[in-house]
C-alpha positions as a Python dict, from the first residue, in 0.01 Angstrom:
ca = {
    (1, 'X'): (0, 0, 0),
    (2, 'X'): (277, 227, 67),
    (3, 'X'): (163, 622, 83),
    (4, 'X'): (497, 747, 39),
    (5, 'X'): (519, 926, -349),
    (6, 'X'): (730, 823, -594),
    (7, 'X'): (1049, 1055, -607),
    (8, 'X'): (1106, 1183, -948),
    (9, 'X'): (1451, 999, -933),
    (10, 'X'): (1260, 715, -1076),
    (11, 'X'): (1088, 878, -1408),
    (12, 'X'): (1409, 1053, -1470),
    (13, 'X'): (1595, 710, -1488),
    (14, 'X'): (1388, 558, -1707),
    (15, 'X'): (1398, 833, -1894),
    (16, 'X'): (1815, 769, -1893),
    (17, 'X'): (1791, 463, -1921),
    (18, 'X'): (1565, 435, -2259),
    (19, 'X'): (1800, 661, -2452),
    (20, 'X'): (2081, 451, -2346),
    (21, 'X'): (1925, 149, -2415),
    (22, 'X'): (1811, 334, -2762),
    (23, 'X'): (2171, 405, -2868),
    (24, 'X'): (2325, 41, -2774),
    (25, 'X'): (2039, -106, -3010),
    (26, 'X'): (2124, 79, -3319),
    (27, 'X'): (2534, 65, -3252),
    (28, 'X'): (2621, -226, -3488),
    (29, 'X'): (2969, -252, -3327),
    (30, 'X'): (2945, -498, -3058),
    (31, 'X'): (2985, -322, -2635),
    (32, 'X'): (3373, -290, -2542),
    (33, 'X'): (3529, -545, -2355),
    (34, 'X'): (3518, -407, -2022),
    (35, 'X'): (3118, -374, -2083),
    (36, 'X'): (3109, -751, -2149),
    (37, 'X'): (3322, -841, -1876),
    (38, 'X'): (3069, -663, -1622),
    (39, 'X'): (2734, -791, -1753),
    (40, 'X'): (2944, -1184, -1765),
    (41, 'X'): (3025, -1110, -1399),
    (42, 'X'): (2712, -939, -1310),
    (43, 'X'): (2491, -1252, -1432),
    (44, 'X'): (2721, -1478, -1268),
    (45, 'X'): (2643, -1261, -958),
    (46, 'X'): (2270, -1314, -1013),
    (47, 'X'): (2273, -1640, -1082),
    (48, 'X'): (2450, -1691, -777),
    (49, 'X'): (2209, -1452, -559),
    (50, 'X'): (1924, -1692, -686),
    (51, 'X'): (2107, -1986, -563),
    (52, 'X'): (2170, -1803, -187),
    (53, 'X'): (1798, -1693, -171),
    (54, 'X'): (1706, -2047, -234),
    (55, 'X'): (1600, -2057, -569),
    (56, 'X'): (1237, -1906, -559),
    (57, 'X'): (965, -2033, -756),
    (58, 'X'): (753, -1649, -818),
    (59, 'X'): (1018, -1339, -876),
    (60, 'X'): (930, -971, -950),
    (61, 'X'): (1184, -784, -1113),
    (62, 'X'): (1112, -463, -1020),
    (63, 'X'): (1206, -123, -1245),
    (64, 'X'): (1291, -386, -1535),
    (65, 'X'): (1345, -194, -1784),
    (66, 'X'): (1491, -397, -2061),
    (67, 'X'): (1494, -761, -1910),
    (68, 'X'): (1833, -782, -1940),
    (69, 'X'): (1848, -1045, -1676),
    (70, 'X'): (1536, -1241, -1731),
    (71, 'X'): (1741, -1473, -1917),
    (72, 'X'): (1926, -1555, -1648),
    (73, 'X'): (1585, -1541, -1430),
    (74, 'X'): (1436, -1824, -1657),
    (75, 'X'): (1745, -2027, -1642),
    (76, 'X'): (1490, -2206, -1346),
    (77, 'X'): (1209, -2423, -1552),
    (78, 'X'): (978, -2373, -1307),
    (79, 'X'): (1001, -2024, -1216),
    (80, 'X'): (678, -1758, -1257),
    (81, 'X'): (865, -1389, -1355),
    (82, 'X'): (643, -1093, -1277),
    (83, 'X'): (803, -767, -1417),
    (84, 'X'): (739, -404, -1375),
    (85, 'X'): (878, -85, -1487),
    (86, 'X'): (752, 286, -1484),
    (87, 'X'): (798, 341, -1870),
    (88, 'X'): (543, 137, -2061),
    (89, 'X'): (725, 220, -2368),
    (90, 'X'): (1024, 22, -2251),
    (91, 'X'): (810, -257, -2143),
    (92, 'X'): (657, -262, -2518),
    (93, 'X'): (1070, -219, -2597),
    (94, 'X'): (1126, -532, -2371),
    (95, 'X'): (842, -740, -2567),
    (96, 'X'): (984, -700, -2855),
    (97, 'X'): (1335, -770, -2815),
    (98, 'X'): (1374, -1134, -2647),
    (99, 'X'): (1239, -1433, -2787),
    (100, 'X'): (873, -1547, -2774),
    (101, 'X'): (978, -1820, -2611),
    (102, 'X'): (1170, -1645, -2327),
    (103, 'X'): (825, -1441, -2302),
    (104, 'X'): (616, -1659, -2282),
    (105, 'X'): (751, -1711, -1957),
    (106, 'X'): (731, -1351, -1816),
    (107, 'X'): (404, -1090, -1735),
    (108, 'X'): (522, -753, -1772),
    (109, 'X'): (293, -469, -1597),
    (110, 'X'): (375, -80, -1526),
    (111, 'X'): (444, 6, -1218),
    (112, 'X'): (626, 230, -968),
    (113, 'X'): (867, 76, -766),
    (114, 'X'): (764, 239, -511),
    (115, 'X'): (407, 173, -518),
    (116, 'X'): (455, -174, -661),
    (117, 'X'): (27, -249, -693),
    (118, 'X'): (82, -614, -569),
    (119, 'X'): (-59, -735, -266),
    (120, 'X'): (148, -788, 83),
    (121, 'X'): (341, -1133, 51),
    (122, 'X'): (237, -1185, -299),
    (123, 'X'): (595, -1319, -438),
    (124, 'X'): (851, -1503, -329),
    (125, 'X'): (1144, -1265, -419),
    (126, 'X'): (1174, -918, -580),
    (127, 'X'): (1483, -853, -778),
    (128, 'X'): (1602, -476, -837),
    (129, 'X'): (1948, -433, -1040),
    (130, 'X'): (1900, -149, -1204),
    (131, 'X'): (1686, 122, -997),
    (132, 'X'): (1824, 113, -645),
    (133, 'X'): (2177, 262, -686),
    (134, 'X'): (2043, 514, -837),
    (135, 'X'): (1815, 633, -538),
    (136, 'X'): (2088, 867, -373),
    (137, 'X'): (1874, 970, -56),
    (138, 'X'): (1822, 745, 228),
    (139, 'X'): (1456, 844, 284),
    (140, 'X'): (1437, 728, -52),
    (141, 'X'): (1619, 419, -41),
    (142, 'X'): (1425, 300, 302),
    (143, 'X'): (1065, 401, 121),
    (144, 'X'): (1240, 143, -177),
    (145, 'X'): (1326, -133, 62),
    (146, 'X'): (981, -107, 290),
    (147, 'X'): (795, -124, -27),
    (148, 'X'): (998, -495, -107),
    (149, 'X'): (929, -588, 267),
    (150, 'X'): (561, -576, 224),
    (151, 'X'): (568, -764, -151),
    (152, 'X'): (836, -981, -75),
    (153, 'X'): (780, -1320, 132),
    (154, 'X'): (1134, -1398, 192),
    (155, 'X'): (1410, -1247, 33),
    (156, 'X'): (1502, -937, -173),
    (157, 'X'): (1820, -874, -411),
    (158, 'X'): (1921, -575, -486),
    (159, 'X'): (2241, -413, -729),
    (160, 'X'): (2393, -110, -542),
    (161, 'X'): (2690, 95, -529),
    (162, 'X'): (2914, 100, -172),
    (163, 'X'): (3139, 334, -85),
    (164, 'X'): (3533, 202, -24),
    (165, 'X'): (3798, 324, 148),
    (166, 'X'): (3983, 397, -224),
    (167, 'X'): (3925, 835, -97),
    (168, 'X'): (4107, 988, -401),
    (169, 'X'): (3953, 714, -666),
    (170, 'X'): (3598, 803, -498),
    (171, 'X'): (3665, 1163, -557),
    (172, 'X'): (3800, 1137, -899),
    (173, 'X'): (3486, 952, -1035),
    (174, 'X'): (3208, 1138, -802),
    (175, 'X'): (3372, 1460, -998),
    (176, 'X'): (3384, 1307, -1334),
    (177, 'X'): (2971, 1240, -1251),
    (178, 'X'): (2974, 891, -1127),
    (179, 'X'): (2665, 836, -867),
    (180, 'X'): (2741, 916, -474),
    (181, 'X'): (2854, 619, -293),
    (182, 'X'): (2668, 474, 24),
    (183, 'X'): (2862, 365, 276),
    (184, 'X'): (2804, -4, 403),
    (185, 'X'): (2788, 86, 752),
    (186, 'X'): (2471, 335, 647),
    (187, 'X'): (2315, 106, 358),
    (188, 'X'): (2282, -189, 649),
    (189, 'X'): (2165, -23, 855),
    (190, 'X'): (1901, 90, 607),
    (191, 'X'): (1808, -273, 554),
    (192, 'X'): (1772, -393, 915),
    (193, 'X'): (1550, -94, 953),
    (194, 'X'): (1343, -172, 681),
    (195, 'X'): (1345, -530, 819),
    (196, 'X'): (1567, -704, 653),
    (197, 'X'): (1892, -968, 717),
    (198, 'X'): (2152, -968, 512),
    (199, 'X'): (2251, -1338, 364),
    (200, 'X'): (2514, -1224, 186),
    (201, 'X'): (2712, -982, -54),
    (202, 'X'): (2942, -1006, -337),
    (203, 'X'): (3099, -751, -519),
    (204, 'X'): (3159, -671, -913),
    (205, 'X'): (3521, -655, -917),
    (206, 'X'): (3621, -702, -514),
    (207, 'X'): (3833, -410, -406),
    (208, 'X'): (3823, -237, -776),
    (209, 'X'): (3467, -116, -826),
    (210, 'X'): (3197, -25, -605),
    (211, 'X'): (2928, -193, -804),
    (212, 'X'): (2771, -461, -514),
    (213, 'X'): (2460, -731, -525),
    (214, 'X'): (2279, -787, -177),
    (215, 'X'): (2080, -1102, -110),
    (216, 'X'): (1865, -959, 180),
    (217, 'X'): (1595, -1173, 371),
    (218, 'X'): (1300, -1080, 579),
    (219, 'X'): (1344, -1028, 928),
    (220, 'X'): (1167, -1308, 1185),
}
């Protein structure tokens, strides 16, 4: 089990993240159009990740909030969905929100990503597309990725945020608030020192956003 404490960079966006989530549930206007272009393009992403990291049978989503991808998740008949989250109120939010039928499919428990309560090997695949750009430091983000080594038998995806070579866009939106960027040179090398191999990358919008999903496999 990993010792290292959850950083309060977790608490505080699931905090975010269930007013957000609040506020888009009682807007009756439906999101704008470049909102529904991303989440079309980021579950084609998924979908595709699943596909690279061989379909697997037993996935954890990890810091879950919503389930907004276990849709996409139980698009596989045969697939076992563990998910956890560090707000148990937005796990009872979750519950209620998707069809019986889709939940029937998944087992929801609370749970700190970084201190996942699962024991070593125990799925096939974790899935994290919501916490992990958010982790700015790369003590952090290694504690993160360590944590999925030990869980993880074989492969890990992850949604992060890498930095391009775009200078005065990067400043203009790190000023107007937007998250740090990681540069790709730094967040690989974060990965193979966690233990991992990268099996492949695709971004958002290639060469417009930095919005990236990682399909990372265990080492040996």
């Amino acid at each position: 089990m990993s010792s290292h404490p959850p950083p309060s960079i977790e608490l505080e966006f699931a905090r975010r993240y269930d007013q957000e989530h609040a506020r888009v549930c009682r807007e009756p206007r439906p999101a704008g159009v470049g909102t529904r272009l991303a989440l079309w393009r980021t579950t084609r992403l998924v979908r595709h990740a699943l596909s690279v990291a061989g379909e697997p049978g037993l996935i954890l989503d990890v810091a879950c909030g919503a389930g907004r991808y276990w849709p996409v998740l139980a698009e596989h008949g045969n697939r076992v969905i563990l998910a956890a989250d560090p707000s148990e109120e937005m796990l009872s939010h979750a519950q209620t929100h998707h069809p019986v039928s889709l939940m029937k499919r998944i087992k929801t428990f609370h749970s700190s990503a970084f201190d996942i309560g699962l024991s070593a090997n125990a799925v096939d695949s974790i899935i994290c597309m919501q916490l992990f750009a958010h982790v700015t430091h790369g003590e952090d983000r290694l504690a993160l990725l360590r944590e999925f080594h030990r869980v993880s038998r074989d492969s890990v995806i992850v949604a992060t945020r890498v930095e391009y070579f775009f200078q005065s866009w990067q400043r203009a939106t790190t000023a107007a608030g937007a998250l740090p960027l990681v540069s790709k040179v730094q967040l690989e090398a974060e990965f193979a020192e966690a233990g991992f191999d990268v099996l492949s990358h695709h971004d958002l919008f290639p060469g417009c956003a930095p919005s990236r999903i990682y399909v990372l496999s265990k080492q040996g």
